[in-house]
N, C-alpha and C positions, 0 to 999 in steps of 0.2 A: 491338281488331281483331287484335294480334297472339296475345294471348291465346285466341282464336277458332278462331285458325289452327293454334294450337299444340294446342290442344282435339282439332278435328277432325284431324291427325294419327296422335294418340292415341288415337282410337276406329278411325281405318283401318287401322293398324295391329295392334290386338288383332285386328280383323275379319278380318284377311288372316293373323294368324296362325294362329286358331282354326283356318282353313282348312290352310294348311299342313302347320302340327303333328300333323295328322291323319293316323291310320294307312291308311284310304284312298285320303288322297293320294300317299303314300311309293306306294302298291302300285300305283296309277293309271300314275304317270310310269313304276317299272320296268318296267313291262307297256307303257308307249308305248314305250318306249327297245327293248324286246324286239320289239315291230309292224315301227319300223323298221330293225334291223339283218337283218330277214324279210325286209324290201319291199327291203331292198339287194343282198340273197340271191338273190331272186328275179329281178332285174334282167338278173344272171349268165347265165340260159338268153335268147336270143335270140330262140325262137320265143315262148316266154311275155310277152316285151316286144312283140312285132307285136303279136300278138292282144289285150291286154291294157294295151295303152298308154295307152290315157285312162285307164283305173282307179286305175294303177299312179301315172299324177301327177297324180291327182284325192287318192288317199291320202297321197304326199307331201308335196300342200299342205295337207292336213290335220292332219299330226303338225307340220310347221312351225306350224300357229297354235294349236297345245294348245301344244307349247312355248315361244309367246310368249304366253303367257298364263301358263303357269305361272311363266319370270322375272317376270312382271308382277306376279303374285302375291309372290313373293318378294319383289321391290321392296317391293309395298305393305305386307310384315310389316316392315319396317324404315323406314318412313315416319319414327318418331319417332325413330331415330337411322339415318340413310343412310349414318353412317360402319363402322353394323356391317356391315352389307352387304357395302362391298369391302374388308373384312379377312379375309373369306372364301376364300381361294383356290377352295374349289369352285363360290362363286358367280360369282368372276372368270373364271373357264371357262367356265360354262354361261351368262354374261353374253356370250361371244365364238362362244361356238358359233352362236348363237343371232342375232346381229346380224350375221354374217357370211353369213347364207344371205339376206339382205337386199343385201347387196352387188352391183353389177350386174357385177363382175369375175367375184365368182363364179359366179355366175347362168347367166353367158355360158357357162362353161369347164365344160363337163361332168366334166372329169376331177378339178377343184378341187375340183366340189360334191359329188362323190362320196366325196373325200377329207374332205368336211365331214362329210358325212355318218355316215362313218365312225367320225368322232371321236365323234360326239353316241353308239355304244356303251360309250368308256369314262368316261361319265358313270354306269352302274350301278355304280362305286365307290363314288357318293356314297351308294347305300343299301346296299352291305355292306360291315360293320366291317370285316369279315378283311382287304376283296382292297383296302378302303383305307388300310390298316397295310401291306400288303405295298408298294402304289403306293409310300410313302412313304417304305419301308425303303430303297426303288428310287432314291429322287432321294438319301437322304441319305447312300447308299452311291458317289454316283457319285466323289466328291472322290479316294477313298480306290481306286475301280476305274481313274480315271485313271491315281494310281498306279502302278497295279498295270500298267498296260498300259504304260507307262516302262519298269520293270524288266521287263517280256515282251521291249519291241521290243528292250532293248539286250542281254539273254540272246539273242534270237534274232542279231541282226546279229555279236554274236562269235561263236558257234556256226556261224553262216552264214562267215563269211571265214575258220574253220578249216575247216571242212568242204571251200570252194572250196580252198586252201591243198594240202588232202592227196589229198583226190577226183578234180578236175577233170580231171586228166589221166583218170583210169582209169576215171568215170562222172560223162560230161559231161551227159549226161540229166537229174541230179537235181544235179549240182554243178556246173554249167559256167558258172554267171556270179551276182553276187549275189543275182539273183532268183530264179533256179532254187534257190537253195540256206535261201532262206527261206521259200521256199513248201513246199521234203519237210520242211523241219525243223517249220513249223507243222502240218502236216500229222503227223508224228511226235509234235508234241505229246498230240492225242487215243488214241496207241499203237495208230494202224493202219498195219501194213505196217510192222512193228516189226522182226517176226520177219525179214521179206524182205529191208532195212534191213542188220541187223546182219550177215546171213549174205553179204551183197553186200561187205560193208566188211573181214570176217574174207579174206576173196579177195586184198582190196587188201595188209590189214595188220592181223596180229592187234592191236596198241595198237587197232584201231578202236572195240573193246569198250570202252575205256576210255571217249572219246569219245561212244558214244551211252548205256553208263550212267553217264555223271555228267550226260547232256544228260534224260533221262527222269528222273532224282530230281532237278532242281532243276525241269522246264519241268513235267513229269503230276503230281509231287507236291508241291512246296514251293509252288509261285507257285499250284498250285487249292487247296491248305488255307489260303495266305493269302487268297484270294479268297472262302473261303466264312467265313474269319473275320468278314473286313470286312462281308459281307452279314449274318451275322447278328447282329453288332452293331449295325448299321442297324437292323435288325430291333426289337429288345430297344429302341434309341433310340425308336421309329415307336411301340411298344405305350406305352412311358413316356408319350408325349407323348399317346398317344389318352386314359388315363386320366385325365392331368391336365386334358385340355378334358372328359372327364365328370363331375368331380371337384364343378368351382363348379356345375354342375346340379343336380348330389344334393345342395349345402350350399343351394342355392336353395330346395329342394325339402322339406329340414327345417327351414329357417325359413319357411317359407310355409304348412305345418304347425304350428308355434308358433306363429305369430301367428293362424291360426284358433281354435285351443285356445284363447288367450289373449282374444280374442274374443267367446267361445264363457262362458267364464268370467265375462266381464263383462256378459254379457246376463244371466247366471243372479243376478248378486249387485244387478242393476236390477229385477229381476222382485221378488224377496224385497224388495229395499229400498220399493216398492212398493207391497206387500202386508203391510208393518209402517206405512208411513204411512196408508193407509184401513181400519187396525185402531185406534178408540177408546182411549185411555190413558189412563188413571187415577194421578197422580201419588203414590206410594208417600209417607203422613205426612200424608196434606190432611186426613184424618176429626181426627185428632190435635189439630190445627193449629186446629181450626175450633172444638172445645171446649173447648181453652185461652181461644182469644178470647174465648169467651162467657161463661166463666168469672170474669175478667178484667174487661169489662164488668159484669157482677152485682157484683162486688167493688167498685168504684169507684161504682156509683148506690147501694149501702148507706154508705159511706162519707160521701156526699154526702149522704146523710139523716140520717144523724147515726148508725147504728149497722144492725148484721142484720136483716133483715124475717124477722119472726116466721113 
């Protein structure tokens, strides 16, 4: 029984992957994923929602049950190991996307489901390589952009309580209490209203120069080239890691070729082998053999006669 089961597993599984693995299908779902971020789009004009409002959630429950068919599908490619399945993060996604518009919470909350909905667009990562190296450039950089926003707040909060320190009296505006003083100075970061800035602070005190270029080479230059370091290291990590999960496919892919070949070879030396047993043989020495004997024989009844027949 078990063995039965474990059978049919293994045939629902190739069955649902054939399907799958299909370039069809890849183009099928990016093209639903594309339907609906249209039909979300469209939601947007008001008047096209009156007029067109049965249409509009006659077609949304309709991209809802392609894509529960399609997890379905995916499920059933992994029938004979379910643990490949949620190793997958991107199946772990579109496993949640997907059972969540089931939900009667969300169901209920227009606003929710729309943010479901949403989401079900950055599932087009899963069919392009690029933007899903960059996704993941994106997670693997965050460790390292926390960082980075440490040494931002604590760059800006000294900068901000010199600022208040020497400004405040003379430009309460933009320095008059800690907040004020770290919202110009962010704001100063991107070097807008730089110019305006400096020539306001030159009024107060020319050391102001000092103050706003040593705050522009360490906040506009030093902490975004450490910033674009750290993402493209992410980056460079994201690409390593996508080859290495291509890697065991393509070793998959030339031994599943050798062993056809190999296959392939041994049907050929069955055939010959075949074709030499329903070929008659004739043992090389028998003609020989067979006139010794008889030889032999004659030798021995003359003998017994008493001498050679004449």
């Amino acid at each position: 029984m078990a063995a039965s089961v474990s059978t049919g597993r293994v045939v629902l599984a190739r069955r649902c992957r054939v399907i799958t693995e299909a370039r069809w299908f890849a183009v099928g779902v990016f093209t639903l994923i594309l339907v609906n971020a249209g039909l979300l789009a469209i939601e947007t004009y008001a008047g096209v929602v009156e007029e067109w409002h049965g249409w509009l959630r006659l077609a949304e429950h309709a991209c809802v049950a392609a894509f529960s068919v399609e997890i379905l599908l995916r499920l059933g490619a992994h029938a004979d190991r379910p643990g490949g399945f949620f190793r997958d993060p991107w199946n772990l996604f579109d496993l949640a996307v997907v059972l969540s518009s089931f939900l009667p919470v969300v169901r209920e909350n227009a606003t929710v489901l729309r943010l479901l909905r949403l989401a079900r667009v950055l599932r087009t990562a899963r069919f392009l390589p690029q933007l899903r190296v960059v996704l993941v450039a994106v997670g693997r950089s965050l460790p390292g952009t926390l960082s980075f926003l440490l040494v931002g707040a604590l760059l800006l909060y000294v900068y901000a309580m010199v600022g208040w320190v020497f400004f405040a009296r003379n430009d309460p505006q933009h320095y008059g209490s800690i907040g004020r003083a770290v919202l110009t100075l962010f704001l100063l970061m991107t070097l807008d209203g730089i110019g305006e800035a400096v020539h306001a602070g030159l009024e107060i005190s020319r050391w102001s120069i000092v103050y706003y270029a040593s705050y522009v080479l360490l906040a506009s230059f030093v902490l975004v080239n450490v910033l674009i370091g750290v993402v493209i290291t992410s980056l460079d990590e994201a690409r390593d890691m996508e080859r290495e999960e291509e890697s065991p496919t393509a070793g998959h892919s030339l031994l599943s070729a050798r062993i056809a070949a190999a296959r392939s070879a041994l049907d050929d030396l069955e055939e010959e082998l075949a074709r030499a047993a329903s070929t008659p043989v004739v043992p090389v020495g028998t003609e020989g053999v067979a006139d010794t004997r008889d030889s032999s024989t004659r030798q021995l009844a003359d003998t017994a006669l008493g001498g050679p027949r004449a």
